[in-house]
C-alpha positions in Angstrom: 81.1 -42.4 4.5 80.5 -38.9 6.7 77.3 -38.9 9.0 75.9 -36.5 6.1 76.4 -39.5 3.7 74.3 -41.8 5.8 70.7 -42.2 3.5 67.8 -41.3 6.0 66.2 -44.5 7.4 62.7 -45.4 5.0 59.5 -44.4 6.6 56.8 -47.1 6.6 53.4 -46.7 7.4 51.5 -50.1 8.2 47.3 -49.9 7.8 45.5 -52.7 9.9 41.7 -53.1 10.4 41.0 -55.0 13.3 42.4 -55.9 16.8 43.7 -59.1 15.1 45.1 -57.7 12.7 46.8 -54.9 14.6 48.0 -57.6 16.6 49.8 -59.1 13.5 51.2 -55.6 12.4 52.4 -54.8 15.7 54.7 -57.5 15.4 55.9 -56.1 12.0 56.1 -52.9 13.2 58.3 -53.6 16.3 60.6 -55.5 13.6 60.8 -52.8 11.2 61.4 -50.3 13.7 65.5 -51.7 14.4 66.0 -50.5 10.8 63.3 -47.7 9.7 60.8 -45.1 10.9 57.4 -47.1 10.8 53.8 -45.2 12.0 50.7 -47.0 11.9 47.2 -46.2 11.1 45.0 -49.0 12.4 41.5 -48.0 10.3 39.3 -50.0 13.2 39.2 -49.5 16.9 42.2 -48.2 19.2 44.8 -49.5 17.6 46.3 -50.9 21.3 48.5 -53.3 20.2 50.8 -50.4 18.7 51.1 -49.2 22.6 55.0 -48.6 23.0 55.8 -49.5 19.2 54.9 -47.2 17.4 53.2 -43.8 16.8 49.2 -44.2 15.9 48.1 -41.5 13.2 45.3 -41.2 11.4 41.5 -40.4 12.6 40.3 -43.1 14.7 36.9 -45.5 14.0 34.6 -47.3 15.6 32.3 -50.0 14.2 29.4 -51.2 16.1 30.3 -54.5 15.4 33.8 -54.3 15.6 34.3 -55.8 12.3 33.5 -59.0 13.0 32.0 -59.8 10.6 30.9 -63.6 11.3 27.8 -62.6 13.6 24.3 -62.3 11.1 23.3 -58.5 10.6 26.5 -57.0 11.6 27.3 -55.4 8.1 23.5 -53.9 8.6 23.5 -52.7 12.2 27.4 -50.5 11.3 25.4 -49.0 8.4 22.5 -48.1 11.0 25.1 -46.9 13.6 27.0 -44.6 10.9 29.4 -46.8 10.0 29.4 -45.2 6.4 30.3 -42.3 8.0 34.3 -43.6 8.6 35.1 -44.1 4.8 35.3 -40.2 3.8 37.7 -39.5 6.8 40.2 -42.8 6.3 40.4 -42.2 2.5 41.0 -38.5 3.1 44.2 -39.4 5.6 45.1 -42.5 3.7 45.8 -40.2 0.2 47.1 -37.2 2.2 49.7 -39.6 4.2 50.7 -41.5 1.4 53.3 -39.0 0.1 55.1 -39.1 3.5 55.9 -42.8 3.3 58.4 -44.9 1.4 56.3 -48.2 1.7 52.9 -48.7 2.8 52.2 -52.3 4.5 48.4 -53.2 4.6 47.8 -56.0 7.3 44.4 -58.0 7.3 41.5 -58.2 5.1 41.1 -56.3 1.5 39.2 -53.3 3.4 43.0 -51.4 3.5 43.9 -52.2 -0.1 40.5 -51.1 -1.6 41.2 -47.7 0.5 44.9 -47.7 -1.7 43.4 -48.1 -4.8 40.6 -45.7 -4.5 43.0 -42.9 -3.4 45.6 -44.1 -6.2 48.1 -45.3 -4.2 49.7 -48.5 -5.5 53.0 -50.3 -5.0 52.2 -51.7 -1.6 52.5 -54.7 0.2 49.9 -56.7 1.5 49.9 -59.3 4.4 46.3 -61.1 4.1 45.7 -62.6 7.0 41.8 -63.2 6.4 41.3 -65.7 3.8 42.2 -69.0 4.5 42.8 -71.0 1.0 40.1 -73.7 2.3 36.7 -71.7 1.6 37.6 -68.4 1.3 39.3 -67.3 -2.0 40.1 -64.3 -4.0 37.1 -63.2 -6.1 38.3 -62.3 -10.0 37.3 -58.9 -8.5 39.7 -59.5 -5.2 42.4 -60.3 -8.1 42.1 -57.7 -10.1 42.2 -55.1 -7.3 45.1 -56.9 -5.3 46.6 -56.8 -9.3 46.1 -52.7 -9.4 47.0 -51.8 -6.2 49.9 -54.2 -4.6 53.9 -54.5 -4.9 54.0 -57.7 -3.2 51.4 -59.9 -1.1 52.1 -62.5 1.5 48.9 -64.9 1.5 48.6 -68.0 4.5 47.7 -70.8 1.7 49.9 -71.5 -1.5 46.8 -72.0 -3.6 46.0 -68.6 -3.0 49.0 -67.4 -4.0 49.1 -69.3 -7.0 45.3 -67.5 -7.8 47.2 -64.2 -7.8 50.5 -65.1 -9.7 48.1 -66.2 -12.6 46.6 -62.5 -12.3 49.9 -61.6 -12.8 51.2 -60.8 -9.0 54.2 -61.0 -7.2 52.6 -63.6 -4.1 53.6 -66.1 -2.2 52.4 -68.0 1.1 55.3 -68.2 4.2 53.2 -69.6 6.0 
């Protein structure tokens, strides 16, 4: 096989939404990179964990609250602070970007695939790394978007695995 017979290495982009979860993703990205061109858009906050992984692209967001999302009145104090104000710009990049990438990777809660599906993008594959299995589990609502919008979906509990596979996805739970 000639050097011009060599097929060009995939490009991946890998969405995350929270310094936890770009924590996560950075891992995946640094792994990824030995074999394709990955580029990360971390939706929330500065997306440090990607420093000297991987290019950041996107616009960058701020939430008041960070997304945490387990302190009382934090959903209500972003929406005071202009938090609304983020979604136009991340759905804009997220449907203009997705024709450069081979695979998208979302990493954390359902915030990145609920920006897939309303930009039409589907095929992708989702790492949750927010619900538990214990008390948190997928909504019929959570299904049937997960259903729409993802290729494949790693989940941290097998029950919630099994929730999607009976909504017809392709999910299992590594660990």
């Amino acid at each position: 096989m000639s050097m011009s017979e060599v097929a060009p290495r995939q490009r991946f982009l890998i969405i995350s939404n929270g310094h936890g979860e770009d924590a996560i993703a950075a891992g995946i990205a640094e792994r990824l990179q030995e074999t394709a061109s990955v580029e990360a858009y971390p939706m929330i906050a500065s997306g440090k964990s990607y420093d000297n992984i991987c290019r950041i692209v996107g616009p960058r967001a701020t939430l008041a609250s960070e997304g945490w999302r387990n302190v009382k009145g934090s959903v209500r104090r972003d929406v005071v602070n202009g938090g609304l104000g983020i979604i136009p710009p991340a759905l804009k990049f997220i449907r203009s970007a997705a024709r450069q990438y081979d695979q998208i990777v979302v990493v954390g809660d359902m915030t990145g695939v609920l920006a897939c599906l309303l930009t039409g993008i589907r095929g992708i594959t989702y790492l949750d790394v927010y619900k538990t299995g214990a008390a948190r589990l997928y909504s019929g609502l959570e299904s049937w978007v997960i259903a729409k919008t993802c290729r494949q979906v790693f989940c941290r509990a097998e029950n919630l695995a099994e929730l999607l596979r009976q909504a017809g996805v392709r999910a299992s739970a590594p660990g």
